[in-house]
C-alpha positions as CSV (number, residue, x, y, z in Angstrom):
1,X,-53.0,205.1,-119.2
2,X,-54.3,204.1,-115.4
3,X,-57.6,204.6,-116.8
4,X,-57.2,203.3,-120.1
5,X,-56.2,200.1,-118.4
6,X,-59.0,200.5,-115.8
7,X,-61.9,201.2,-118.8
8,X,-60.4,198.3,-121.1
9,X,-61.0,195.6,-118.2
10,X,-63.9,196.8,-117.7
11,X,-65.2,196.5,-121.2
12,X,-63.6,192.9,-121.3
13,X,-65.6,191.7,-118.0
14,X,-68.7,192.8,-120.0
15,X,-67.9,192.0,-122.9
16,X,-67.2,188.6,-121.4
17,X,-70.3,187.9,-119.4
18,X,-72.5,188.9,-122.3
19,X,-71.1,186.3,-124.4
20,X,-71.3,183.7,-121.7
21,X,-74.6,184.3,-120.7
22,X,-75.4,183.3,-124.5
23,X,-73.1,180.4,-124.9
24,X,-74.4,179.2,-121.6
25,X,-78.3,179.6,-122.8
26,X,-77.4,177.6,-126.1
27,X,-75.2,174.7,-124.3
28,X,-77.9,174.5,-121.3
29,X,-81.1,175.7,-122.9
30,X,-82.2,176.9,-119.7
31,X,-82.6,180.9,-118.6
32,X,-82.6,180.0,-114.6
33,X,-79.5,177.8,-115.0
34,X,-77.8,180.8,-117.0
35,X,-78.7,183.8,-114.8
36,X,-77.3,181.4,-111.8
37,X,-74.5,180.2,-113.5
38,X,-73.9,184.0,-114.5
39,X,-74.3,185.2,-110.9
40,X,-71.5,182.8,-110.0
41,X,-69.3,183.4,-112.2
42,X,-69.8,187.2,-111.5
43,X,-68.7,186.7,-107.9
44,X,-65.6,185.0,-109.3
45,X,-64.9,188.2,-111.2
46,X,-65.3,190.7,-107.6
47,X,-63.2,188.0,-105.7
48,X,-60.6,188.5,-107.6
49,X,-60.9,192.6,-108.6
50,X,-61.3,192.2,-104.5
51,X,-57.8,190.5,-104.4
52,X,-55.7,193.3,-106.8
53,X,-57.5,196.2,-104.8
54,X,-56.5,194.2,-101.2
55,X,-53.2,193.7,-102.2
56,X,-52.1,196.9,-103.4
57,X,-51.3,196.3,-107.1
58,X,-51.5,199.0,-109.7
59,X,-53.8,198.0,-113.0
60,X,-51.1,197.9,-115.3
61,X,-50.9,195.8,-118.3
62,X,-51.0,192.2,-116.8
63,X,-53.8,192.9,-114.3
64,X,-55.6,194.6,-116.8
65,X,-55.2,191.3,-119.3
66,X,-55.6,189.1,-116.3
67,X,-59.1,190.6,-115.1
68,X,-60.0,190.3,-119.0
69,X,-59.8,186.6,-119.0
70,X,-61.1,185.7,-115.6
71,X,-65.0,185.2,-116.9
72,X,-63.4,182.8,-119.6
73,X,-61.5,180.9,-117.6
74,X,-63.9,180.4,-114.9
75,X,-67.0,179.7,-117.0
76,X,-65.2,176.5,-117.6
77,X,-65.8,174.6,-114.0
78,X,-69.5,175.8,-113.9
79,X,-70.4,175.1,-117.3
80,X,-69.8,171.8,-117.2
81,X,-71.8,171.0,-113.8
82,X,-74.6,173.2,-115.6
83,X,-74.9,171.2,-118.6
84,X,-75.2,167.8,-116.4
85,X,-77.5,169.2,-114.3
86,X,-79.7,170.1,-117.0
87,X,-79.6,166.8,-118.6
88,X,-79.8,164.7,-115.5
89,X,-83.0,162.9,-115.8
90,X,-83.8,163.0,-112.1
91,X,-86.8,164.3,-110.4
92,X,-85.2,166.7,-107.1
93,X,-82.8,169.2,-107.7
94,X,-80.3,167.6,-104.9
95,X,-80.3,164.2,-107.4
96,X,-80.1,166.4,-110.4
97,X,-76.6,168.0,-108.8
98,X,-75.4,164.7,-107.5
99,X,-75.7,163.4,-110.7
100,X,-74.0,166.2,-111.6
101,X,-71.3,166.1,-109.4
102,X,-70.6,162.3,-110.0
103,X,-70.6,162.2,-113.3
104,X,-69.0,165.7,-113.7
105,X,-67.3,166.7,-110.9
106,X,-64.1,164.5,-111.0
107,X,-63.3,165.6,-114.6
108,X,-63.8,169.3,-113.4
109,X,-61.6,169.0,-110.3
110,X,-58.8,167.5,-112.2
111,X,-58.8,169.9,-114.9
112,X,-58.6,172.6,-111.9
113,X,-56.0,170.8,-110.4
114,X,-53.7,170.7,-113.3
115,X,-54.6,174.2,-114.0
116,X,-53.8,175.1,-110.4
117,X,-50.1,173.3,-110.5
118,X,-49.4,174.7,-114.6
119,X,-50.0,178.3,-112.7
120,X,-48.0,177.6,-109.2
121,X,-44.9,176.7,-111.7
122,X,-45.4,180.3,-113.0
123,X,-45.9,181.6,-109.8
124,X,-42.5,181.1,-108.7
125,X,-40.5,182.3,-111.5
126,X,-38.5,185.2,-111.0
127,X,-39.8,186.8,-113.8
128,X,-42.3,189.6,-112.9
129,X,-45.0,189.1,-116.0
130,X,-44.7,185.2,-115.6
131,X,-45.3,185.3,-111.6
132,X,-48.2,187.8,-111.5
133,X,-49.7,185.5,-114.4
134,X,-49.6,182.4,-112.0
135,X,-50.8,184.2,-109.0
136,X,-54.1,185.1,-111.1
137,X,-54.6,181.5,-112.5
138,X,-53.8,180.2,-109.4
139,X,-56.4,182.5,-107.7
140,X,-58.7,182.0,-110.4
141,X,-59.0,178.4,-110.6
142,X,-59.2,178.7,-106.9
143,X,-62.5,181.1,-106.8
144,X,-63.8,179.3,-109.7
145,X,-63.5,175.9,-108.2
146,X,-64.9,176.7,-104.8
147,X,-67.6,178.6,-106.7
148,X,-68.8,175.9,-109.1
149,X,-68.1,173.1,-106.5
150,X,-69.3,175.2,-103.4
151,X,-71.6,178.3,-104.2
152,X,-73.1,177.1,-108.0
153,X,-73.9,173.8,-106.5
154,X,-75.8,174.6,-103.7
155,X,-77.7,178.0,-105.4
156,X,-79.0,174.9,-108.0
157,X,-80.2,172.6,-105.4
158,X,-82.2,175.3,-103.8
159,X,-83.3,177.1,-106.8
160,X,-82.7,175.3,-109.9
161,X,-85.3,174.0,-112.4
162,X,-86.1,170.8,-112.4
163,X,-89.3,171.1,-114.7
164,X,-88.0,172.7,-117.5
165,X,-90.6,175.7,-117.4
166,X,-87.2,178.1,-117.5
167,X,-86.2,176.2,-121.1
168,X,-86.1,178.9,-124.1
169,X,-88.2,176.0,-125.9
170,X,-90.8,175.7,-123.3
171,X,-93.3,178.1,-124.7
172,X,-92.7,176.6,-128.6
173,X,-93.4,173.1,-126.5
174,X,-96.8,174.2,-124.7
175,X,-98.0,175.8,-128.2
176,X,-97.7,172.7,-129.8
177,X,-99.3,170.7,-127.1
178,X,-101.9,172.6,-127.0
179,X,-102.4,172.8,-130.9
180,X,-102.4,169.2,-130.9
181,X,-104.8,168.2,-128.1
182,X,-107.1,170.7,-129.8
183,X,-106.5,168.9,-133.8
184,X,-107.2,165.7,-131.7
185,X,-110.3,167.0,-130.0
186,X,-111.5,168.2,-133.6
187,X,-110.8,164.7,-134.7
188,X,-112.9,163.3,-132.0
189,X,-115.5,165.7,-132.3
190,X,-115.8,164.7,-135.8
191,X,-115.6,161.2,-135.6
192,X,-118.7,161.3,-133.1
193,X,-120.5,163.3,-135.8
């Protein structure tokens, strides 16, 4: 059952990622803010397999659950800061995650803060299940938030896009252009003829 266990939260972290990688590409558009936003939220997912290894705990049923839902619940904090980043219409990638963290970073910290005390409640319940539950939110929202607010932020103001040659549309967008400065060049052509 150890392996079991092992294999099915191993299936859910993939399973998981794959999915957010494509929810993130259709809410942001954007493969460079996706793949970084994925990279983070992968390191979310070893801090915390890094935490049940340090501490000692078998992989039974809750740890196996727990690990399941970590790339769900810490897609939340990142997502949000991707998506304003992307539609910040700022020039420099430091304004673009400024505008990012002003607009969106308040909301994000308060739902991680509300998170944070819901799972420090279950924490100290004397009920096994309930306890380890609210040590993995805590520790989740905790990773997550330091990730999205720490690590996410400043891997976009080094590398992300602010051109929007990464969009999935970009290519259908510099077709077009290019179909219509040749119609209108026709068109002049003609006109001069």
């Amino acid at each position: 059952t150890q392996q079991l266990l092992t294999l099915n939260a191993i299936q859910g972290v993939i399973v998981g990622i794959i999915i957010v990688f494509f929810c993130l590409l259709l809410t942001t558009g954007d493969v460079l803010i996706t793949s970084l936003a994925v990279i983070n939220i992968t390191f979310v997912v070893a801090a915390i397999v890094a935490f049940v290894v340090l501490s000692g705990w078998d992989l039974g049923i809750i740890e196996s659950v727990s690990l399941t839902i970590v790339v769900g619940l810490s897609v939340d904090y990142i997502v949000h800061l991707a998506h304003t980043f992307q539609v910040s219409h700022d020039k420099t990638k430091f304004k673009k995650m400024q505008y990012s963290m002003t607009y969106m970073g308040i909301s994000v910290f308060s739902a991680g803060a509300s998170t944070a005390l819901a799972s420090s409640v279950l924490a100290l319940t004397k009920f096994i299940f309930f306890m380890k539950f609210g040590i993995f939110m805590g520790l989740i929202i905790f990773f997550s938030m330091s990730t999205a607010f720490i690590t996410f932020a400043g891997t976009m103001m080094i590398f992300g896009p602010v051109s929007g040659v990464f969009h999935i549309l970009y290519p259908i967008r510099r077709f077009v252009k290019f179909v219509t400065k040749k119609k209108k060049e026709q068109t002049r052509i003609n006109t001069f003829e």
